[in-house]
C-alpha positions as CSV (number, residue, x, y, z in Angstrom):
1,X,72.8,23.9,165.3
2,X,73.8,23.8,161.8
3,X,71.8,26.9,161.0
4,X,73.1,28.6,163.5
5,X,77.2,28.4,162.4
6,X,76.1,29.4,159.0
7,X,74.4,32.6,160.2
8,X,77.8,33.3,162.7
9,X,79.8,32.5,159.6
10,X,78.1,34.6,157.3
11,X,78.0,37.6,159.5
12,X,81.8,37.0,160.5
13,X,82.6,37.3,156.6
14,X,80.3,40.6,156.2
15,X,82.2,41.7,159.1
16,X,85.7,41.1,157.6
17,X,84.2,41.9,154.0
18,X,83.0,45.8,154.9
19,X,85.2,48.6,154.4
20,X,86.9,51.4,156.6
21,X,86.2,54.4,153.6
22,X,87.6,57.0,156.1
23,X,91.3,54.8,156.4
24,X,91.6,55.3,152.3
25,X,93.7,58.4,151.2
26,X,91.5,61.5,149.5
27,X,91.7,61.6,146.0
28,X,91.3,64.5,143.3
29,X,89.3,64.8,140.1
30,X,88.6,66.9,137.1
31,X,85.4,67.4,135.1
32,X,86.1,68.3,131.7
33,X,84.3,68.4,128.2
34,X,80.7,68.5,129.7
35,X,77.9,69.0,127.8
36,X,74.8,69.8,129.2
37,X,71.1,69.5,127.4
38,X,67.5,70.3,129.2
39,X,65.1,68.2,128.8
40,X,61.2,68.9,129.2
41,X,59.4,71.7,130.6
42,X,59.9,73.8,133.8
43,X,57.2,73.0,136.2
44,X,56.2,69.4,134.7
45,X,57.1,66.4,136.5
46,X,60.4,65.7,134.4
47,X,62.7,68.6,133.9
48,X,66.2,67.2,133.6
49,X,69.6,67.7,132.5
50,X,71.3,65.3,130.2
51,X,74.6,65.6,131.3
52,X,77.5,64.1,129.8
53,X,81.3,64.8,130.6
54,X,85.2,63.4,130.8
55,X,87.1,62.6,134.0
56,X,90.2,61.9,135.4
57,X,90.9,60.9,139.4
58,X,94.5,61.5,140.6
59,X,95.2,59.0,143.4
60,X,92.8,56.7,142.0
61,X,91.7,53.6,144.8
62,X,90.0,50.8,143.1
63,X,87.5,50.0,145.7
64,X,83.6,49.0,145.1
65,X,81.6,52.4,144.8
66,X,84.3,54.5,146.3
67,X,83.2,57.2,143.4
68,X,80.3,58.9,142.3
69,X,79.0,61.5,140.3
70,X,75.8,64.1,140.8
71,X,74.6,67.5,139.6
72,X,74.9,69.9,142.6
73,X,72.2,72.8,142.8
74,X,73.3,76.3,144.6
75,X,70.6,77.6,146.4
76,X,72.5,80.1,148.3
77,X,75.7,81.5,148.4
78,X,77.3,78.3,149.9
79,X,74.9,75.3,150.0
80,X,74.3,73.0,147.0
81,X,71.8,70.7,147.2
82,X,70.6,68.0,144.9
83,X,68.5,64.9,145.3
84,X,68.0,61.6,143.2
85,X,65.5,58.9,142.8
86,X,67.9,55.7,142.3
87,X,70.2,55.3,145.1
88,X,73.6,55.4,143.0
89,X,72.7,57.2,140.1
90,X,76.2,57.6,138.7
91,X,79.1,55.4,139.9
92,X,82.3,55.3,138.6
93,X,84.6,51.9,138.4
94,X,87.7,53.6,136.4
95,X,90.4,56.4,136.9
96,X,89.2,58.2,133.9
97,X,86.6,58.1,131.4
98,X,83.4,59.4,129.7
99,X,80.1,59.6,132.0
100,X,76.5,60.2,130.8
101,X,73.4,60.6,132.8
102,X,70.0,62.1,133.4
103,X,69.2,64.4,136.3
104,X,66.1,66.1,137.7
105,X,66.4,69.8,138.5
106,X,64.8,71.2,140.9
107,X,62.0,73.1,138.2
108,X,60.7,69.3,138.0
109,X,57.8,69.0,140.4
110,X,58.4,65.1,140.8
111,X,62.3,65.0,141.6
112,X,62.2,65.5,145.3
113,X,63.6,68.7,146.5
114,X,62.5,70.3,150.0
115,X,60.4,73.2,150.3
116,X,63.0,74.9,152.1
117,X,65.7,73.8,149.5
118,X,63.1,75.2,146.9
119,X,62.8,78.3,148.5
120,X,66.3,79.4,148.7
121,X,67.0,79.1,144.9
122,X,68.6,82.2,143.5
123,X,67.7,83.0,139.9
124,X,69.8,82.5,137.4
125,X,70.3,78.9,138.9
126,X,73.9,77.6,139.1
127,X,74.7,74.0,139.2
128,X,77.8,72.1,139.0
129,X,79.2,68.3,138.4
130,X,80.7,66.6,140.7
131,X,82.6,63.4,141.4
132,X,82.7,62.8,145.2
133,X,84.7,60.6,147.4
134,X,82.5,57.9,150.2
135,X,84.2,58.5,153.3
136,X,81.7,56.2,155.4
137,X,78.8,54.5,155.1
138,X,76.4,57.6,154.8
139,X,78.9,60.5,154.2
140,X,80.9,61.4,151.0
141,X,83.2,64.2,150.4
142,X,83.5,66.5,146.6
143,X,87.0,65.5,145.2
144,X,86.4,67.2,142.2
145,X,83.5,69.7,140.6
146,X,83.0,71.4,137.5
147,X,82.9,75.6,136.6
148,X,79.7,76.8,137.7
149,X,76.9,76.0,135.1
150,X,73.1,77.8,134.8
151,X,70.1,76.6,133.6
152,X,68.7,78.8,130.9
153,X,64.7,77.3,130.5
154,X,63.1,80.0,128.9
155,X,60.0,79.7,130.7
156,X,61.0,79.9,134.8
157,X,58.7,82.0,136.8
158,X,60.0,84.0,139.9
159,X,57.1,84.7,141.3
């Protein structure tokens, strides 16, 4: 019996403890300063970007992972893609500050993209930073993205 209370309590405080992301107000956010440098070779299993940047998000909520940041791939005329192998690459805990992290493009053969994503990719290929907004559980919304960006590896194939 005792077992039992402590598993109903437990999942009564998860219950009261999860948050409603879609009640909290949108905010905004600018990407400034970035630098961007590739790292290893086009077609290899690690082709990154080390990306570093500054921030700052107007209407700041300070809620547990609220924010994050990616590197958003255009492989058409309006859909950016991008993928990740950690789950929350890039959160950010503060209204403003410096960010630095690793991501794979879609030239690395071990980073995840889809066939289909692959086979849409327009030459030069644009990317942007971006700090998005969690608006539920699974979905996030961009509050904020960078100028559009190009990778320039000097040995991509188009063929």
């Amino acid at each position: 019996m005792k077992k039992f209370l402590v598993i109903v309590f437990m999942g009564l405080l998860t219950g009261c403890a999860s948050i409603n992301y879609s009640d909290i107000e949108n905010s905004e956010a600018t990407v400034s300063n970035i630098k961007v440098v590739e790292l290893g070779e086009v077609g290899t299993d690690e082709h990154q970007l080390d990306v570093k940047f500054d921030y700052s998000i107007t209407n700041y909520h300070d809620t547990f992972k609220l924010y994050t940041c990616s590197v958003l791939f255009a492989n058409s005329q309006d859909e950016l893609v991008t993928t990740s192998k950690k789950r929350n690459p890039c959160v950010i805990d503060a209204k403003n500050g410096s960010i630095s992290v690793k991501w794979d493009t879609p030239l690395s053969t071990s980073a995840g993209y889809s066939k289909q994503a692959l086979g849409k990719l327009v030459f030069p290929i644009k990317f942007y930073v971006a700090i998005h907004q969690k608006k539920s559980r699974n979905t996030n919304i961009i509050i904020g993205k960078s100028d559009a960006l190009f990778l320039s590896p000097t040995n991509i194939s188009t063929q």
